[in-house]
N, C-alpha and C positions, 0 to 999 in steps of 0.2 A: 792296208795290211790286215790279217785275220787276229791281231791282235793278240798275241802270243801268250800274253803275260794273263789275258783275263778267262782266257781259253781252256790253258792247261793248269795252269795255276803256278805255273813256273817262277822262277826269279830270275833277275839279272844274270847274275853269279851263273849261272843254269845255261843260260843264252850264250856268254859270251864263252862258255866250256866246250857249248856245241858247235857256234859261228863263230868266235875271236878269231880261227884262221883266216876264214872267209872274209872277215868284215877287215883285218891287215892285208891280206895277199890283194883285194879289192881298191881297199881306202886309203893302205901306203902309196901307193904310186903316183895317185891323185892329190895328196898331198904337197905329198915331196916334190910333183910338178909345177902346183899353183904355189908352192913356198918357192922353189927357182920363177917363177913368173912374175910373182910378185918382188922377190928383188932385183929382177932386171928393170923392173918399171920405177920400184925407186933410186935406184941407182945410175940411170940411164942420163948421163952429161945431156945429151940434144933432146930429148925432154922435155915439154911446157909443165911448170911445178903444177901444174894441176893438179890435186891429188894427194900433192907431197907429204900429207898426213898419213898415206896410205888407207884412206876409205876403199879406193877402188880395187886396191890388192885384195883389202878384205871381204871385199860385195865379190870380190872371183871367187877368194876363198869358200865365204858361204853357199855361192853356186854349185861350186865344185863338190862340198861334203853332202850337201843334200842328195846330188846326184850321185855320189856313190850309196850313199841309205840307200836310194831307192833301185838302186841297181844290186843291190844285196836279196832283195823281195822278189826279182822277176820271177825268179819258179816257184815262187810260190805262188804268185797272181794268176802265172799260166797256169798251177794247178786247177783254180776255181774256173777262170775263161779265157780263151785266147785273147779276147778283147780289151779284158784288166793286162792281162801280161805285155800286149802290144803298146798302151799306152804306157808302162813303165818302161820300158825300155824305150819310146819316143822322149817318155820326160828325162831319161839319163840323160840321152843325147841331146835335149834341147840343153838343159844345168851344164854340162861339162862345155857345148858348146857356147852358151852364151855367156862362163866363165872364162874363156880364150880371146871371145870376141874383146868383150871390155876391156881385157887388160893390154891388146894387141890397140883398138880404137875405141876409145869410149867416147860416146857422144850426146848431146840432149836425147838424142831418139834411140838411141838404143839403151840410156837410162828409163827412159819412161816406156818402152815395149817392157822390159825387164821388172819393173816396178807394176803393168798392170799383167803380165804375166806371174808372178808370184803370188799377187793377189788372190791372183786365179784360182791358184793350183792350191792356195791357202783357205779359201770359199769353197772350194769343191770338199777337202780333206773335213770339213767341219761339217758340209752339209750328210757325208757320207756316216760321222761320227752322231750327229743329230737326226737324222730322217733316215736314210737309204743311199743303198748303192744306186747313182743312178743308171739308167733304162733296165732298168729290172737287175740288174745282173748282181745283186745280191741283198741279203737283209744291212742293219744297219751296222757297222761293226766298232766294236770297242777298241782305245786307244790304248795303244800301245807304246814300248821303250822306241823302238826305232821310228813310228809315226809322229812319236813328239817330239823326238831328236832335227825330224827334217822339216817338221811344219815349223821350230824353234829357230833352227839355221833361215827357212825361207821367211817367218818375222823377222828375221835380222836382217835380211837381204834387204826387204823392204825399210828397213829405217836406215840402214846404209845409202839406201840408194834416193832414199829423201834428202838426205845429206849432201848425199852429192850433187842433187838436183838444186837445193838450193844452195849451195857455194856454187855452183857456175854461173845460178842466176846472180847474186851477189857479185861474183867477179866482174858478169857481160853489163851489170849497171855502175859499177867500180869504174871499167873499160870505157865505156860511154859518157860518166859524168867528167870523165879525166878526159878526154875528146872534149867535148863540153867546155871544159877550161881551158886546155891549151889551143881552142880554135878560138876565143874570148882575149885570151892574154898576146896570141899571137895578132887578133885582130884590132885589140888595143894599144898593142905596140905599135902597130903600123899605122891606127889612127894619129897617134903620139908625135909623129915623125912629120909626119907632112905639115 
């Protein structure tokens, strides 16, 4: 983002007088979709409770708001270059879709594509805020309401999504030492017998 707040000298107040429509007519929908998504997945009878805290509704959630932030900037990115503008609009549609994916099948691998994809896209945003735009395509740009809004949701993604990595790991060793025992117990019964 060109950083709006340090550019013009504007305020919030200022932003959301000029984009409030834009950042509703954009971010309602996507909301209101991952809030129905998300209670179909906790709600859902045939359902493995995985989850049942609702981490993974919320790591959609986060996917999803970040992707409309940054789907709010595309013209502005195409302003500066086609190539800024191309990749904001690839990262909407990466965010929006890998908030459907998880909540339709979330799995080890698609927790951890997601988890080093965020990183990503969270190391890039920082190196652009600290060094440069990289391949030239711009100087170094100052942070902004909307770039710390989506690099904030995309930290979140990531501690969401450590969460969830590690309760499934806890679950598959839960799963396994409980195998464990009832092939033990089952084999000692049957020792027992004879």
């Amino acid at each position: 983002m060109s950083g709006f707040l340090a550019q013009d000298g504007g305020t919030t107040s200022e932003f959301l007088a000029d984009h409030g429509a834009h950042v509703l007519v954009l971010g309602g929908p996507v909301v209101v979709l991952a809030g129905l998504f998300a209670m179909l997945e906790l709600t859902r009878p045939d359902r493995p409770r995985r989850g049942a805290d609702g981490s993974i509704s919320w790591l959609a959630l986060t996917w999803a708001a970040a992707g409309t932030l940054h789907l709010a900037v595309i013209a502005e990115h195409f302003e500066e270059s086609a190539l800024l503008g191309s990749f904001f609009v690839l990262l909407s549609l990466a965010q929006y879709g890998y908030a459907f994916a998880v909540i339709l099948r979330s799995s080890r691998r698609l927790l951890l594509l997601g988890l080093v994809a965020n990183m990503s896209v969270v190391l890039l945003w920082a190196w652009t805020r600290a060094v440069s735009v990289p391949f030239g395509l711009g100087p170094r740009e100052p942070a902004g309401v909307l770039d710390l809004a989506a690099t904030g949701l995309e930290l979140g993604a990531v501690v969401l999504t450590w969460i969830a990595l590690r309760r499934s790991s806890l679950l598959a060793a839960g799963a396994e030492s409980g195998r464990e025992a009832l092939t033990s117990e089952v084999a000692g019964t049957a020792s027992y017998r004879t």
